[in-house]
C-alpha positions as CSV (number, residue, x, y, z in Angstrom):
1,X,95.5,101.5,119.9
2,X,99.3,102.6,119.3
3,X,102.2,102.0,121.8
4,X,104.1,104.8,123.0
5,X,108.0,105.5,123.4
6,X,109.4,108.3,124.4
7,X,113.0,109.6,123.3
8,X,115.5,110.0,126.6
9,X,116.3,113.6,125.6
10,X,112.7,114.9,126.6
11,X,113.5,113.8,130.4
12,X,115.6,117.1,129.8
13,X,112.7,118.8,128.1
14,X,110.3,118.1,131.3
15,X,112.9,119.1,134.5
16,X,111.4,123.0,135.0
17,X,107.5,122.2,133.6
18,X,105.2,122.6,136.5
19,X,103.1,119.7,138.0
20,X,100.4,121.0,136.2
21,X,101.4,121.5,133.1
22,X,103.3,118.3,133.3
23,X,99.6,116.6,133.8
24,X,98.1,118.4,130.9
25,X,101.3,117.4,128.7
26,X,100.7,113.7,129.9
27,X,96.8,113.9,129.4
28,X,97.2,115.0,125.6
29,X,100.1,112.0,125.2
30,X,97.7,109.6,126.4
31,X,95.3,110.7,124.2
32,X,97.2,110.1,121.4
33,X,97.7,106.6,121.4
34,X,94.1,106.7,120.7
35,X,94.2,109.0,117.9
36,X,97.7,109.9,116.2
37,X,96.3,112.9,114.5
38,X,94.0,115.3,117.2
39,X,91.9,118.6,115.9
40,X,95.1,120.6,116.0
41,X,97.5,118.5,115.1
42,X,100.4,120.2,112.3
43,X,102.9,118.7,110.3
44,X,106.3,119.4,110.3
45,X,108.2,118.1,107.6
46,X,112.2,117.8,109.1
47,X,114.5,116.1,106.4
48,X,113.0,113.1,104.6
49,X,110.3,112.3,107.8
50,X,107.5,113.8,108.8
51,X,107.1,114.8,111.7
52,X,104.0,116.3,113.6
53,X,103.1,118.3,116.5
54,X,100.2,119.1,119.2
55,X,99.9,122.5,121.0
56,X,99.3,121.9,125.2
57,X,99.0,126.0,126.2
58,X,102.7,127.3,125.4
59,X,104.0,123.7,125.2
60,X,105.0,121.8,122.2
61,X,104.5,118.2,121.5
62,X,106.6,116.8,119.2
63,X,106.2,113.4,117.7
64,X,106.1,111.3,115.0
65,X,104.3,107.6,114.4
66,X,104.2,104.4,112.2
67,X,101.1,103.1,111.3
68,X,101.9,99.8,110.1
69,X,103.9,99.0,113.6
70,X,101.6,101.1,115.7
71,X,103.7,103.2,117.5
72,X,104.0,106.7,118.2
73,X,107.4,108.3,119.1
74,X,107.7,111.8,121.0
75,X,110.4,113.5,120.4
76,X,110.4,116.5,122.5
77,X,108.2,118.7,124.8
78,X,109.3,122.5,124.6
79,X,108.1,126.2,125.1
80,X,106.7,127.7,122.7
81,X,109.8,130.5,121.4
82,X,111.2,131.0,118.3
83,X,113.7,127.8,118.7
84,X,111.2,125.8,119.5
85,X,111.4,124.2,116.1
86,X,115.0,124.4,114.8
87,X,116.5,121.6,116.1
C-alpha cells in the first residue's frame, strides 16, 4: 500500500467542487494507494518527471508517485479546459 500527500495548493483547486464530486475525487484518491496506475491512468511527461493523471467525470487528477519510498503525491484537482494542463 502507498502513503498519500497531498500538495497545499490543491486546497485551492477543491474550494468551488460540489460535495459530490468532491466524494468521487476522494473515492478514486483512495483507490490509488492501492494501485498507482488505474485502467485510465495517462502519463504526462512535465520537465525531467513524469507525471500521471486519472480522469473523475470533468475533473483532473494529477499526481505523481515513488515506488521505492511508496508514496504517491497529488498535485492538483482541476476542470477539465484547455489549461488544465499548462501549468
Amino acid at each position: 500500500m502507498f502513503n498519500l500527500i497531498v500538495k497545499k495548493s490543491v486546497k485551492k483547486d477543491i474550494e468551488n467542487i460540489s460535495r459530490d464530486d468532491l466524494q468521487r475525487i476522494a473515492d478514486n484518491i483512495k483507490a490509488l494507494k492501492f494501485n498507482p496506475l488505474p485502467i485510465g491512468v495517462k502519463k504526462i511527461k512535465k520537465g525531467k518527471e513524469f507525471y500521471y493523471r486519472i480522469r473523475q467525470g470533468n475533473f483532473r487528477i494529477g499526481y505523481r508517485f515513488d515506488l521505492i519510498n511508496k508514496l504517491i503525491e497529488i498535485i492538483y484537482i482541476r476542470r477539465r479546459n484547455e489549461r488544465t494542463y499548462s501549468s
